[in-house]
C-alpha positions in Angstrom: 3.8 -29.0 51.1 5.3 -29.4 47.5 4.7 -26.2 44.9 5.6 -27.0 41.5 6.0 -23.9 39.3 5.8 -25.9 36.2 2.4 -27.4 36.7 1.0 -24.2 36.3 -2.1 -23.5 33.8 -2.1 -20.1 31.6 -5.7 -20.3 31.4 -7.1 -21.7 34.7 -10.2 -19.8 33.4 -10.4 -21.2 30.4 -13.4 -23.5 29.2 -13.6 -23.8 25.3 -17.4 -23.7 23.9 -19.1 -24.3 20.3 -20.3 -20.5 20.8 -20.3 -18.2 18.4 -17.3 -15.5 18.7 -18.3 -12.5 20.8 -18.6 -9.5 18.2 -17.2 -6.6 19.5 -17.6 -2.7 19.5 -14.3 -0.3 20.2 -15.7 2.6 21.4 -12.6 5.1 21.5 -9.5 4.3 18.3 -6.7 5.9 20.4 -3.3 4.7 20.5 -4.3 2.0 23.1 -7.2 0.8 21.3 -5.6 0.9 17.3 -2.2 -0.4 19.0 -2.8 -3.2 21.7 -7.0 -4.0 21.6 -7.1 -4.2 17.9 -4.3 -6.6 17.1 -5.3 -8.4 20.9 -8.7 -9.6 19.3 -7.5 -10.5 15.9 -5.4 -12.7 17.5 -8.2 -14.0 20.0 -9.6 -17.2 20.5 -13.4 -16.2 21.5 -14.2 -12.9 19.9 -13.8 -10.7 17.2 -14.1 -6.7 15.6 -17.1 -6.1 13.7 -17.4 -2.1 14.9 -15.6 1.0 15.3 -16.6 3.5 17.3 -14.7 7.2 16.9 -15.3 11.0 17.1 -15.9 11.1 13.6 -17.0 8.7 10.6 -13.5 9.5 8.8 -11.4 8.2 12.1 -13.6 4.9 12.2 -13.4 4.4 8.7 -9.4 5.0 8.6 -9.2 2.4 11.2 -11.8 -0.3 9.4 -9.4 0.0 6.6 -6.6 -1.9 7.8 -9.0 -4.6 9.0 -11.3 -7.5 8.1 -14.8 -7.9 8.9 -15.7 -4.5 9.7 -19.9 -3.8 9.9 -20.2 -0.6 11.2 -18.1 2.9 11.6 -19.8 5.2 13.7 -19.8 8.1 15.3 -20.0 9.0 19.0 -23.4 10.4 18.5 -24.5 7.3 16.2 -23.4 4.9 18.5 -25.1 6.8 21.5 -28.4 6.7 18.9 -28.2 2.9 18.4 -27.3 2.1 15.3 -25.6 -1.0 13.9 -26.6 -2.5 17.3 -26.7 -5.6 15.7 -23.8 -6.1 14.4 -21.8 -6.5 18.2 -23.1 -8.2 21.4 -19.9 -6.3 23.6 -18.2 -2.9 23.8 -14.7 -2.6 24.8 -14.6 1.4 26.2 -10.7 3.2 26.1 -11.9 6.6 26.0 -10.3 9.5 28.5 -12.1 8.4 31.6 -14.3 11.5 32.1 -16.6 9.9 29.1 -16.4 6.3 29.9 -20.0 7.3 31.8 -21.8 8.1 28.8 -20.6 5.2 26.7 -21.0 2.5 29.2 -24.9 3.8 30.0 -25.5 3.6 26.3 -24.0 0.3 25.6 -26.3 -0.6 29.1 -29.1 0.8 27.6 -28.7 -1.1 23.9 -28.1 -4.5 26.2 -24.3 -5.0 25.6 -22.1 -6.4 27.8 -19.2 -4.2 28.8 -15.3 -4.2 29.6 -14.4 -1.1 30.1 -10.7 0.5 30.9 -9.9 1.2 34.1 -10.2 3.9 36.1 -14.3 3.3 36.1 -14.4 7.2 35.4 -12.4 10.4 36.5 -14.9 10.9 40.0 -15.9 8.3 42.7 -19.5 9.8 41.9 -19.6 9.4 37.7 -18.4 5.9 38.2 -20.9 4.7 40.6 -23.5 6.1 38.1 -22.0 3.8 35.7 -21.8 0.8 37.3 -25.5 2.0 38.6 -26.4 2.0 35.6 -25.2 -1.4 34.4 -27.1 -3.2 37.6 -30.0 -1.7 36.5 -30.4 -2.6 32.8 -28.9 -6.1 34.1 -25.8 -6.2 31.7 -22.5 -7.6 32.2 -19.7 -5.2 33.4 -16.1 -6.2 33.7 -13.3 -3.2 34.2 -10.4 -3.8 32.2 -7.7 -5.1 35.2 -5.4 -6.8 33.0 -3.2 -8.2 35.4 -5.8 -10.4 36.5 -5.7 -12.7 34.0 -2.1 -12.5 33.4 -0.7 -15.9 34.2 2.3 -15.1 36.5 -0.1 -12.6 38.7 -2.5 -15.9 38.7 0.3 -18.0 39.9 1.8 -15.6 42.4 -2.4 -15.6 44.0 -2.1 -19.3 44.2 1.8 -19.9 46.3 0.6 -17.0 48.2 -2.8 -18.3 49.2 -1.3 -22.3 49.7 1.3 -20.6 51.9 4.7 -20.7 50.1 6.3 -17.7 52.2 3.8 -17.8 55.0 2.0 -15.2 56.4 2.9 -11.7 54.2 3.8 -9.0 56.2 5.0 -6.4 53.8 4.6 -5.5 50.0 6.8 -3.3 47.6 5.6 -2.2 44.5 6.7 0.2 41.5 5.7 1.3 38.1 7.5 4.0 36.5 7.2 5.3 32.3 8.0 8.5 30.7 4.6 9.3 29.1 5.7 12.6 27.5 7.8 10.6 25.6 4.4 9.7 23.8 2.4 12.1 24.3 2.6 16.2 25.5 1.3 18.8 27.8 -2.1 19.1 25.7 -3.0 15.7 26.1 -6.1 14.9 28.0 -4.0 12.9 30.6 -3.1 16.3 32.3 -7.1 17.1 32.3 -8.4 16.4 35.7 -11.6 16.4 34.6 -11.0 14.0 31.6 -8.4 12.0 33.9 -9.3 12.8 37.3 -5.5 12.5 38.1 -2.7 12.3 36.6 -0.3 9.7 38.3 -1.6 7.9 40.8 -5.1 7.1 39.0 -3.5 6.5 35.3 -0.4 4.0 36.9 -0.8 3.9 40.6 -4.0 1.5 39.9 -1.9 -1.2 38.8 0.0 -2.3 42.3 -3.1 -0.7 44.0 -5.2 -3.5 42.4 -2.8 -6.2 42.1 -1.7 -6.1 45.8 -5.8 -6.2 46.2 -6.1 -9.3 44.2 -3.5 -11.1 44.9 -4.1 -10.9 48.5 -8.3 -11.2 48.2 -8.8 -8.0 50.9 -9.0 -4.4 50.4 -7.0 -1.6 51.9 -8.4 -0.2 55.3 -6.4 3.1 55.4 -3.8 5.0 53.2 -1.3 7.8 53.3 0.5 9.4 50.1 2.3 11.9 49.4 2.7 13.0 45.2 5.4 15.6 44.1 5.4 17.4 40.6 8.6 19.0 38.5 7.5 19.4 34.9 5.4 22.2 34.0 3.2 20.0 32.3 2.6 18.6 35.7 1.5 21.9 37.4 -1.4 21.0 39.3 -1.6 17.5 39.2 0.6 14.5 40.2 3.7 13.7 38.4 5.5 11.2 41.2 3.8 9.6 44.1 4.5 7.4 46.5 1.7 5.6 48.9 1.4 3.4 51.9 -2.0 0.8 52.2 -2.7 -0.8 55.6 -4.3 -4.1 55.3 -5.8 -6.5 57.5 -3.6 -8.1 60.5 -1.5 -5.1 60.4 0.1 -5.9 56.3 1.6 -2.9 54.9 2.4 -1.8 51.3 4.7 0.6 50.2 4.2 1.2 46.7 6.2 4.3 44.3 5.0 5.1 40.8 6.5 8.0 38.7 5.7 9.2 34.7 8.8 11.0 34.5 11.5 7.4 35.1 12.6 4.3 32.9 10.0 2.4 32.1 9.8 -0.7 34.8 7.8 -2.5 37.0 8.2 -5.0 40.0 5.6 -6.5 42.9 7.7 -7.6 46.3 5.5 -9.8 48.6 7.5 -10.5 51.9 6.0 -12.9 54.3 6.8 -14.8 57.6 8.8 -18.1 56.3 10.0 -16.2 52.3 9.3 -13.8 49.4 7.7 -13.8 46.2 8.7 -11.2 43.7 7.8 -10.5 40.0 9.9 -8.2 38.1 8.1 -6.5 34.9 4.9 -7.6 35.4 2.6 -3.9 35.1 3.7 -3.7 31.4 2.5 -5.7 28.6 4.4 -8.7 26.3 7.3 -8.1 28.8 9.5 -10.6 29.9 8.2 -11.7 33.6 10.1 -13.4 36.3 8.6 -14.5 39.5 11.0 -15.5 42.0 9.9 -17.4 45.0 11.9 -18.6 47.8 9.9 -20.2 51.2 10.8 -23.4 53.4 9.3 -26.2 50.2 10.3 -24.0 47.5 13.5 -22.0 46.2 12.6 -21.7 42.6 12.6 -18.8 39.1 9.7 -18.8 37.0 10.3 -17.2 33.4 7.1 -18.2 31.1 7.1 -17.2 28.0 5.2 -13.6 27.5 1.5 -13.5 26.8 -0.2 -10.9 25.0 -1.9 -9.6 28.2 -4.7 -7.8 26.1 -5.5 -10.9 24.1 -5.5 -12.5 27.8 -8.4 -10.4 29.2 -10.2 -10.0 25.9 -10.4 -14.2 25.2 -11.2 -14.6 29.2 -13.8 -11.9 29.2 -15.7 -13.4 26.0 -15.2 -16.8 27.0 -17.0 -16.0 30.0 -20.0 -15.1 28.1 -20.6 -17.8 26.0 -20.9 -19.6 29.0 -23.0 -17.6 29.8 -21.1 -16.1 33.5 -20.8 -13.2 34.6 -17.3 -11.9 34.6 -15.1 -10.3 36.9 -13.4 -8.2 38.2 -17.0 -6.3 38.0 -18.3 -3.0 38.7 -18.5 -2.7 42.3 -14.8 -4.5 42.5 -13.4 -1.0 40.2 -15.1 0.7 42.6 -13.2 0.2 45.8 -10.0 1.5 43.3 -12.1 4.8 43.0 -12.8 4.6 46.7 -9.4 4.5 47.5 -7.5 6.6 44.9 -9.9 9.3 46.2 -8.8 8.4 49.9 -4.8 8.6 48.5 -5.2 12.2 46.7 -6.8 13.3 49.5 -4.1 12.0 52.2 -1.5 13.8 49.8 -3.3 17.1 49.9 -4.1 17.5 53.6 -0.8 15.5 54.4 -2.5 12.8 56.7 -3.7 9.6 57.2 -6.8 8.5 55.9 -9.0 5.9 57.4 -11.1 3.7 54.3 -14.8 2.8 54.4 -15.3 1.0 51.9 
């Protein structure tokens, strides 16, 4: 079999339409959100900002000033209420994950679609409420797995699944920043019950649910073990390192630390090669996917995308064609399910078996 890393498509999704842009509403004008979502849709190809959403009026409106198009500021509460409803047909939720419940069951209950940021919530049992929630009012919910429409993750999915290093028998993965750099002891990331976790929730998700979707299956038992220096660590994670067993006895052995240089890299090794990315967890980054198998021997270095703008235009796009997109609710859930399973296995120390 040939593979040709130059024939690939940056947007395999992609499907242009005569639809309107989708109209969105950030709810939550943190760092994230004023930073990276804002600049990501102004930039987009299928949507658009017509509503802030913040803890108070004055926040919103501080944010609506440096932009065009603006129809509504609102307040938590206001939003909650209903008002300027129709002025946006989507929310995009980046709120501490504790509260992403009660914003995602009043965007459900207004009849907005939904992307919301990932973790689903802080607990395995406020996120299935969400997601509950969604089914039942019928609404669209996508969580906000960047790296799944990132072009190079999409690529690595398609060698690995036509077989360019064979069967994969191992994985490697690591994601490392040093968040107090940006932010200190007070902030709601060391808040279990705003966060739910400190480490492994906020950074191990991303080679937990890359690993899952680049290999299409789902871990079937975990063990981890997490570490903490820092005081502003005490009681929660600050380094962590984890084992997933997948089917046909696939391991991966995955480290993730907020207190190390800021890198990231995904290892795939398999029967007949290996296919690694280096610097793919982080956004705008150079990537470089490096594949080496029997038909192919070969360095992939696109030029960066602006993975927010990425999910954002693939997200929208998907609704003015009027498709559900993914990766949806119960898909975020089996991250809950297992992050649960992973804190667990580093409290008591042991193995934990997955029924997911």
């Amino acid at each position: 079999m040939e593979f040709d890393l130059d024939s690939f498509s940056a947007r395999d999704w992609e499907h242009p339409t005569d639809a309107d842009p989708i109209r969105f509403a950030m709810v939550g004008l943190g760092w994230w959100t004023r930073e990276h979502a804002i600049p990501a849709v102004e930039n987009a190809d299928y949507c658009t900002t017509t509503v802030l959403v913040s803890s108070s009026t004055e926040k919103a409106e501080e944010a609506a000033a440096d932009l065009e198009g603006i129809e509504g500021t609102l307040t938590y509460d206001e939003y909650a209420d209903g008002a300027a409803t129709d002025a946006y047909d989507a929310v995009y939720i980046c709120t501490p994950n504790g509260l992403h419940r009660d914003h995602v069951e009043a965007a459900a209950a207004h009849d907005k679609a939904i992307l919301c940021e990932k973790p689903l919530e802080a607990t395995v049992e406020d996120a299935q409420a969400l997601v509950d929630a969604c089914r039942e009012a019928d609404v669209p919910l996508m969580v906000a797995y960047r790296l799944q429409t990132e072009p190079v993750a999409r690529r690595a999915r398609e060698l690995i699944r036509d077989g360019a290093i064979g069967d994969v028998v191992s994985i490697l993965g690591h994601m490392s920043d040093t968040i107090l750099d940006a932010a200190d002891e007070t902030s709601w990331r060391f808040d279990p019950d705003l966060a739910g976790g400190t480490t492994l929730n906020d950074i191990g998700i991303y080679p937990l649910n890359t690993i899952r979707f680049i290999l299409k299956e789902d871990p079937q038992a975990v063990y981890a073990r997490t570490e903490s220096e820092q005081p502003a660590y005490e009681g929660t994670d600050e380094h962590a390192a984890f084992q997933l067993e997948f089917p046909d006895g696939k391991l991966a052995s995955c480290t993730v630390t907020h207190s190390a240089t800021v890198t990231s890299s995904l290892r795939f090794v398999g029967t007949e090669g290996e296919l690694s990315i280096e610097g793919l967890f982080f956004p705008n980054t150079q990537k470089v996917l490096r594949v080496s198998g029997p038909d192919i021997e070969s360095e992939y270095q696109p030029e960066p995308v602006d993975q927010m703008r990425e999910e954002f235009d693939y997200f929208a796009n998907r609704l003015q064609r009027g498709l559900d997109p993914e990766p949806d609710g119960e898909h975020g859930m089996v991250d809950m399910r297992v992050i649960r399973a992973l804190y667990e296995s580093a409290e008591r120390g042991q193995r934990i078996t997955l029924d997911l």
